[in-house]
C-alpha positions as CSV (number, residue, x, y, z in Angstrom):
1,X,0.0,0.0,0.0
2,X,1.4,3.3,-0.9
3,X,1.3,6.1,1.8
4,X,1.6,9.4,1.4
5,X,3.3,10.6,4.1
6,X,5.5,13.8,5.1
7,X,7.4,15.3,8.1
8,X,5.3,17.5,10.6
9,X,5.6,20.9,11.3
10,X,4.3,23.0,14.1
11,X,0.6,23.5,13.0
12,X,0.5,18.9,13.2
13,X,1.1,19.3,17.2
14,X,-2.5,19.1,18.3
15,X,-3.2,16.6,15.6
16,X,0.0,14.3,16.6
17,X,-1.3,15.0,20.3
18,X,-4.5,13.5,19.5
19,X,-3.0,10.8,18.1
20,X,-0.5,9.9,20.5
21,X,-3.2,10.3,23.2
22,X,-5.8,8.1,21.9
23,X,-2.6,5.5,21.3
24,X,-1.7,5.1,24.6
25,X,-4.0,6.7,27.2
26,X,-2.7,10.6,27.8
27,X,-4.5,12.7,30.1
28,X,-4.9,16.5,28.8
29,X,-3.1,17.6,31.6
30,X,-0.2,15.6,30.3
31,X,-0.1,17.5,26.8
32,X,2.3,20.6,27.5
33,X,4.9,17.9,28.6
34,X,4.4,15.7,26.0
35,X,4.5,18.4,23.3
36,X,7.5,20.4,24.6
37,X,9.6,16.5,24.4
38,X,8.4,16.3,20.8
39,X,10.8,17.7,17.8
40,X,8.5,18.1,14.8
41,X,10.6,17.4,12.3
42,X,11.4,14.2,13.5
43,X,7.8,13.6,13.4
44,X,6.4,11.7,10.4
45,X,2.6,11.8,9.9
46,X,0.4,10.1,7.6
47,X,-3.2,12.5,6.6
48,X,-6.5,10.8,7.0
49,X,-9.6,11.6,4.6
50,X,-10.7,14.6,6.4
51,X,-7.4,16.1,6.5
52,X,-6.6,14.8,9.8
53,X,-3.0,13.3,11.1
54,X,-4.2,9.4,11.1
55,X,-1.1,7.9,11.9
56,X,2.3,9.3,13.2
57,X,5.9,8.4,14.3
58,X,8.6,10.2,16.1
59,X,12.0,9.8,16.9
60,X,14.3,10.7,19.8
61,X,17.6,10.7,19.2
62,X,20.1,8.6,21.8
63,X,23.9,6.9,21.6
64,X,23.9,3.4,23.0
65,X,26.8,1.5,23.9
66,X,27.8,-1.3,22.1
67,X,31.1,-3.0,22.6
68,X,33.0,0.2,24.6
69,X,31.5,2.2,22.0
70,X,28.6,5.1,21.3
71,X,26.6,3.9,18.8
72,X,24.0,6.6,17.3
73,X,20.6,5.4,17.9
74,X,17.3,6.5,16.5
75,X,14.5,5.6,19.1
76,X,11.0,5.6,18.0
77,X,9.3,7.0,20.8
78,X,6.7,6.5,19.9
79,X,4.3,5.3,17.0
80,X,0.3,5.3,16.9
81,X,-2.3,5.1,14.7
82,X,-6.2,6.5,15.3
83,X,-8.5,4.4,16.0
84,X,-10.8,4.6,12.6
85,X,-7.3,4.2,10.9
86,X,-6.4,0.9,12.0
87,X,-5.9,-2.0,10.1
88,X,-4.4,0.1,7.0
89,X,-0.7,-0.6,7.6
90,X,-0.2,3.1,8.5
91,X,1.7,1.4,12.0
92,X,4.4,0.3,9.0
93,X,4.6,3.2,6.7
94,X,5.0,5.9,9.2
95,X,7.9,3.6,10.9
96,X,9.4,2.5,7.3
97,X,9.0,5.8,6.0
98,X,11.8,6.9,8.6
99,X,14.6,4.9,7.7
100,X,16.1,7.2,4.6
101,X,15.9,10.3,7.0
102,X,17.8,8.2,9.3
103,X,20.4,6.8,7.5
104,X,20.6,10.4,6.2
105,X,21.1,12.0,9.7
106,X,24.2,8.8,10.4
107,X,21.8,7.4,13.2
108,X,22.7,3.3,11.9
109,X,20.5,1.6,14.4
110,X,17.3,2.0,15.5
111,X,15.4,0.8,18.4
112,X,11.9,0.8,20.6
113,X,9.9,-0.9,23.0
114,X,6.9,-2.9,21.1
115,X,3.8,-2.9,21.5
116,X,3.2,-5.3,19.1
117,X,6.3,-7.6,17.7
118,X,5.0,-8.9,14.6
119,X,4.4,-5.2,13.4
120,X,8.0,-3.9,14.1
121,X,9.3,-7.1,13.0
122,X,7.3,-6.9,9.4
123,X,9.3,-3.8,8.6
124,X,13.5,-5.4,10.2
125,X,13.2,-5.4,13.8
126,X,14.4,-8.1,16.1
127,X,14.4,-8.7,19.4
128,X,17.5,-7.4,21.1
129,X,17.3,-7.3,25.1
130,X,14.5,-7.7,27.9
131,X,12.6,-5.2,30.1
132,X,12.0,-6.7,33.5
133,X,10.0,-5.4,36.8
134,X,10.9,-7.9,39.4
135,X,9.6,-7.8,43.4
136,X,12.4,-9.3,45.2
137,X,11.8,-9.7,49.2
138,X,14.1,-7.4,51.1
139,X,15.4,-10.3,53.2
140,X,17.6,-11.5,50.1
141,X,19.6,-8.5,50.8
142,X,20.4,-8.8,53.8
143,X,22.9,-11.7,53.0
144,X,25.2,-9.8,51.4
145,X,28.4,-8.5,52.3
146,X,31.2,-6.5,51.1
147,X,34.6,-8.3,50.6
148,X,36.3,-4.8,52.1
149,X,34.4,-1.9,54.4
150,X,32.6,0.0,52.2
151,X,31.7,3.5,53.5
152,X,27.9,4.6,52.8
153,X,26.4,8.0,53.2
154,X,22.9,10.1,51.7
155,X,23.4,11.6,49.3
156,X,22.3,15.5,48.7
157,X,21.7,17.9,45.8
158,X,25.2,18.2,45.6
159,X,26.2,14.9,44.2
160,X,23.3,15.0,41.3
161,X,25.6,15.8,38.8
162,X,28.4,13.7,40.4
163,X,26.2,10.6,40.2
164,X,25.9,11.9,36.2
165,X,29.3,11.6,35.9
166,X,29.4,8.0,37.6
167,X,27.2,6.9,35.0
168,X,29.1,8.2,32.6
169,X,32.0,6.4,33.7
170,X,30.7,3.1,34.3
171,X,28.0,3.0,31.0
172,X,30.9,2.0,28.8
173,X,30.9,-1.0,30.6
174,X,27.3,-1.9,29.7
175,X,26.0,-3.0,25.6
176,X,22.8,-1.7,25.6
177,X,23.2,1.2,28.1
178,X,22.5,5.0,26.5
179,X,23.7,8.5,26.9
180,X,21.4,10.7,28.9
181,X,20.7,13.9,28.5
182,X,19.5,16.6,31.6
183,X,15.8,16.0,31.0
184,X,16.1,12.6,30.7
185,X,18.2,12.1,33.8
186,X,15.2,14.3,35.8
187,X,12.9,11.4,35.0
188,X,14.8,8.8,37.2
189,X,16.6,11.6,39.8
190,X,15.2,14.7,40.5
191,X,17.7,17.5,41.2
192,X,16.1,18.9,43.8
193,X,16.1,14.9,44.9
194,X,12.4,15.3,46.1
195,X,11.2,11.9,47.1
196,X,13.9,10.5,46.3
197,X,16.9,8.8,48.1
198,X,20.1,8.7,46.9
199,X,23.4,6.9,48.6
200,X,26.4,7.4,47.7
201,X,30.2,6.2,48.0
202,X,32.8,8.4,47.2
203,X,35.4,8.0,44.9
204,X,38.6,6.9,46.7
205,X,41.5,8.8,45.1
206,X,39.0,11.9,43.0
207,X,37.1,13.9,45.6
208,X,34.3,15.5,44.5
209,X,33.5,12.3,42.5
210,X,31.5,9.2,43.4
211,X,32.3,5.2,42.8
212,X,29.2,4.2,43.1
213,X,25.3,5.0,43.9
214,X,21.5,3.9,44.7
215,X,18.1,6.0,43.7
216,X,15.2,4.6,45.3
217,X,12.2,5.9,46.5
218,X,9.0,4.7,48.6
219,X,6.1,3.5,46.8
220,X,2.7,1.6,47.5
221,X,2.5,-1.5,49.3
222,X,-0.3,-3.8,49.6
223,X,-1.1,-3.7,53.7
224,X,-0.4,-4.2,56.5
225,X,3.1,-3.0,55.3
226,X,3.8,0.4,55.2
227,X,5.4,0.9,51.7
228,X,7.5,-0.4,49.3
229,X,11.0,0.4,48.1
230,X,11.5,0.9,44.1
231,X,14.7,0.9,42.4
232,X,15.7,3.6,40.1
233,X,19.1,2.6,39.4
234,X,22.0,1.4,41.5
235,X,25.6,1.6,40.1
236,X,28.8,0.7,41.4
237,X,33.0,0.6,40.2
238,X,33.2,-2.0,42.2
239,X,31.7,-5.8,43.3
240,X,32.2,-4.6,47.1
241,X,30.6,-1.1,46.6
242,X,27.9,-2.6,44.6
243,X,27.2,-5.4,46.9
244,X,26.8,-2.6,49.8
245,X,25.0,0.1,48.4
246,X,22.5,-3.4,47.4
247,X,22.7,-3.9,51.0
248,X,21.5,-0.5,52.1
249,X,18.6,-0.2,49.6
250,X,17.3,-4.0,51.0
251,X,17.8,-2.4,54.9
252,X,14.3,-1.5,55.3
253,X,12.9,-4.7,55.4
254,X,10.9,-4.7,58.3
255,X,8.5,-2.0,56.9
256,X,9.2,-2.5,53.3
257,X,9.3,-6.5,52.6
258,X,9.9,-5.8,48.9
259,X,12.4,-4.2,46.7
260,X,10.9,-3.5,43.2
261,X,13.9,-3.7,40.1
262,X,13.8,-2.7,37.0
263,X,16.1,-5.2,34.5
264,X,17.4,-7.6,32.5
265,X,15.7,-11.3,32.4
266,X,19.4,-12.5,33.6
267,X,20.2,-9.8,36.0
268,X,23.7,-9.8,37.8
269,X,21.2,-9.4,40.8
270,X,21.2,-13.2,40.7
271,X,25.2,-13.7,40.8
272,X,24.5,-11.9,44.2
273,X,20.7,-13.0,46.0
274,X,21.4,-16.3,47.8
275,X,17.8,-16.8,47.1
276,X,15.1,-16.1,44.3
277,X,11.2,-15.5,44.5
278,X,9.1,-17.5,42.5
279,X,6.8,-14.9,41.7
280,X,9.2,-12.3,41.4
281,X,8.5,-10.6,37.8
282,X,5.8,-8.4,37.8
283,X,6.2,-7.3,34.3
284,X,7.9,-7.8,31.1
285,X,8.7,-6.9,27.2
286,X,11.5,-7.1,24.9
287,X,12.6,-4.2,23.5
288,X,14.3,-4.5,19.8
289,X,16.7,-3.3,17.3
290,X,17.1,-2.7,13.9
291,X,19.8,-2.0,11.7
292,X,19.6,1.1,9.7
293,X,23.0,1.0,7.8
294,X,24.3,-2.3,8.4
295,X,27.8,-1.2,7.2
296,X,27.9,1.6,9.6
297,X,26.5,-0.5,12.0
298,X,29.1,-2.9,11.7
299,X,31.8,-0.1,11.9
300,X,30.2,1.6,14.7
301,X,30.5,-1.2,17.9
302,X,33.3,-2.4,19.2
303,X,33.7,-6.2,19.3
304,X,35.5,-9.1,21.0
305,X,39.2,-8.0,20.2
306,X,40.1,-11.9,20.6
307,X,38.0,-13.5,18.3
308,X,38.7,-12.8,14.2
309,X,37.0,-14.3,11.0
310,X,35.2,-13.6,8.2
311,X,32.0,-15.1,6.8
312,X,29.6,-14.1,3.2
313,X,25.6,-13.0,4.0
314,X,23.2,-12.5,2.2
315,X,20.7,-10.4,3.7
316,X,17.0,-9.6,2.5
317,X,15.9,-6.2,3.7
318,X,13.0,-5.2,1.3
319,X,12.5,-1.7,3.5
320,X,16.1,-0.2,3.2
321,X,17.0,-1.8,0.0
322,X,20.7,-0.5,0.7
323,X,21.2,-3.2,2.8
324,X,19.8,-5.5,0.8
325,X,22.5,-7.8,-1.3
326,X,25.6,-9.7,-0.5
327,X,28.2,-8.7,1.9
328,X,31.4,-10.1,3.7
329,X,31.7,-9.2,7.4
330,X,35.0,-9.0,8.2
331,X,36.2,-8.9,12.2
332,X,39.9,-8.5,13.3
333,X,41.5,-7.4,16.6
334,X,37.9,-5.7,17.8
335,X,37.3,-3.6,14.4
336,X,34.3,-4.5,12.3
337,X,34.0,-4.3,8.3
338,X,31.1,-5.1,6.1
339,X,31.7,-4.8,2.4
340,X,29.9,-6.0,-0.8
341,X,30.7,-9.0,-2.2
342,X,30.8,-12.7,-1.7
343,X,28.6,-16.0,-2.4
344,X,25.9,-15.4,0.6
345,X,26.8,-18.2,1.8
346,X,24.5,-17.4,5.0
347,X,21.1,-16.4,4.0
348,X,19.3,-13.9,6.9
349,X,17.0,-10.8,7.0
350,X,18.0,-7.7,8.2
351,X,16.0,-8.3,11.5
352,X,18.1,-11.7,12.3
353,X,21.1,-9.7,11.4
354,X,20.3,-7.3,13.9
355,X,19.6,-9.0,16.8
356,X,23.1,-11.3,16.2
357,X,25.1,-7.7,15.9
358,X,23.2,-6.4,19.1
359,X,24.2,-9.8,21.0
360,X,20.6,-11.1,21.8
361,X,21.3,-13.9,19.9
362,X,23.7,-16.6,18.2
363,X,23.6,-17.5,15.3
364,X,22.8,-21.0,15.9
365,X,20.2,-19.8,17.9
366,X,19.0,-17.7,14.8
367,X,19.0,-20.9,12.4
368,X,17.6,-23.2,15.0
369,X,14.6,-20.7,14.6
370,X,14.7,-20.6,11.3
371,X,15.5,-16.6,11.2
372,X,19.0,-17.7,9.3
373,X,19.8,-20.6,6.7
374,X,23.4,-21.9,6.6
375,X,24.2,-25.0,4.7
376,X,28.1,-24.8,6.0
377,X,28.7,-25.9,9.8
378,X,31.7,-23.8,9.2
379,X,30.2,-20.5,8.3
380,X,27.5,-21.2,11.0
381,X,30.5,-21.8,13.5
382,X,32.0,-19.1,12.6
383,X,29.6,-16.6,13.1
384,X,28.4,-17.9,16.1
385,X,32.2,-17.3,17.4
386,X,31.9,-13.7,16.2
387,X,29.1,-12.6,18.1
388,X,28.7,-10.9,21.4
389,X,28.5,-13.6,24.8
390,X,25.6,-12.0,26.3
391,X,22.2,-9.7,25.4
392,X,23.1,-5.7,26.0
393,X,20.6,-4.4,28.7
394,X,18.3,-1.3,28.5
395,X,17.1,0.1,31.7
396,X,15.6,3.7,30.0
397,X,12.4,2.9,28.8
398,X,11.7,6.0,25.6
């Protein structure tokens, strides 16, 4: 189906509103927020009959860390269609219709949370990493102790835009994790740290820095306890600082029985938790990613400087046909090449391709579910070897 479609400009913010509100539930007191976080011209809209948007898509611009490297990221945040409009395929134009202005703007991957899989994954997504709310009783923390004394205190307004820097620091670490810019950082701790707790270790040799810190603050519990403690983020240079600022958020246990997490399915929680609860996840999506340009994708990440090879795709991507083709993906000493050419000698879609390159999966994995086709156990191997050990992890939801 061909969709006329075009980039908004101011006069569409009332009509994108509308759409965005009936999509997903916005209260009219929520609109000056929501407009004021939305750049029009990274807004694509599709008209409706009565010269209405029907459909719309935006995107907000991140860098994600892949390997030890930023990795420009388009987010679609987010996409919705009216109701009467439904059922068209405007969900997939207004999302496809993105990529050229993408590629354009050097933004090679592209990513969002789903509300439906089989419609991002129609036009190249693929499942990339998990988004998971656990309750976890407060006792499990309790167990744990720090290796070495680890020296605690509350934090105050002071240390916000130390704990930015922290981040900073330690998000290299962390395939999946994104840059953050002031607003977005408000959304999970307040400068003005208004119910909010923040604890903080201090850097040992950099004063005025900080190795490590929790967010938390109190939220409902079901009675006779008092409340609940929810997890913002807690991050730490160190096993012994980490295991103690864990420690501290757990501490109110008597009046707060649960500690509510936001994570990965296989969270390094459970490296440290002597103990699991059964009923522990609350809630749970997978959020995914697609490659925009898969040779500057390729470039972009950093890989495993230890492992080296080279295998020939051939990967179907009817939606940005500059992907689409033979390639040879070349990786040596942690640098990535993908360059035209070869016999295609493994046969994937853009979306499988994307979700080996973020790490979610192998590509045995990928063949086992038929998402890649491989005749040689050689070139499978092979590929398999090249890929990242373990799923990057996404903690901002956008």
């Amino acid at each position: 189906m061909d969709v006329p479609l075009r980039f908004a400009t101011a006069d569409d913010l009332d009509g994108i509103w509308d759409v965005f509100r009936l999509g997903f539930g916005g209260k009219e007191a929520d609109r000056a927020e929501w407009n004021d976080g939305l750049e029009a011209d990274r807004a694509l809209v599709s008209i409706g009959d009565q010269g209405e948007v029907a459909a719309a898509s935006h995107i907000r611009r991140f860098d994600q860390w892949f390997g030890g490297r930023l990795v420009p990221l388009a987010g679609f945040s987010p996409v919705a269609v009216l109701p009467q409009y439904r059922g068209r395929g405007l969900g997939k134009a207004v999302t496809a219709g993105q990529y050229p202005d993408l590629r354009e703007r050097g933004e090679v991957i592209s990513g969002l949370f789903p509300a439906s899989v089989e419609l991002y994954r129609s036009v190249g997504f693929e499942l990339a990493g998990s988004y998971v709310q656990r309750r976890i009783p407060a006792a499990l923390f309790s167990t744990l102790r720090a290796g070495e004394p680890v020296s605690i205190r509350r934090g105050t307004v002071d240390d916000v835009a130390a704990v930015h820097r922290c981040y900073e620091r330690l998000a290299s670490r962390t395939d999946g994790a994104v840059t953050r810019t002031p607003g977005w950082w408000a959304r999970r701790l307040r400068p003005d740290l208004a119910d909010t707790n923040l604890f903080v270790v201090d850097h040992p040799s950099e004063p005025g820095e900080v190795y490590g810190y929790a967010i938390y603050r109190h939220g409902k519990a079901a009675p006779p306890y008092d409340y609940s403690v929810v997890v913002a983020e807690v991050q730490a240079s160190d096993a012994d600082a980490l295991r103690a600022l864990w420690r501290v958020v757990g501490s109110s246990g008597s009046q707060a029985p649960h500690v509510e997490v936001i994570g990965p399915a296989d969270d390094i929680l459970f490296l440290l938790l002597g103990g699991a609860d059964p009923v522990a996840v609350r809630s749970e999506i997978r959020w995914m990613v697609r490659l925009i340009d898969a040779p500057g994708a390729v470039a972009a990440r950093g890989w495993n400087p230890t492992a080296s090879g080279r295998v020939h795709l051939a990967v179907r991507d009817e939606h940005a046909p500059w992907n689409d083709g033979r390639w040879i993906l070349e990786l040596e000493a942690g640098e990535g090449r993908l360059r035209p050419g070869g016999d295609g000698t493994v046969e994937l879609g853009i979306g499988a391709l994307s979700c080996w390159w973020s790490g979610y999966a192998s590509a045995q994995a990928l063949a086992m579910a038929g998402h890649l086709r491989c005749a040689d156990p050689t070139a499978l191997a092979t590929l398999t070897g090249l890929g990242a050990s373990s799923p990057p992890t996404l903690v901002d939801f956008y």
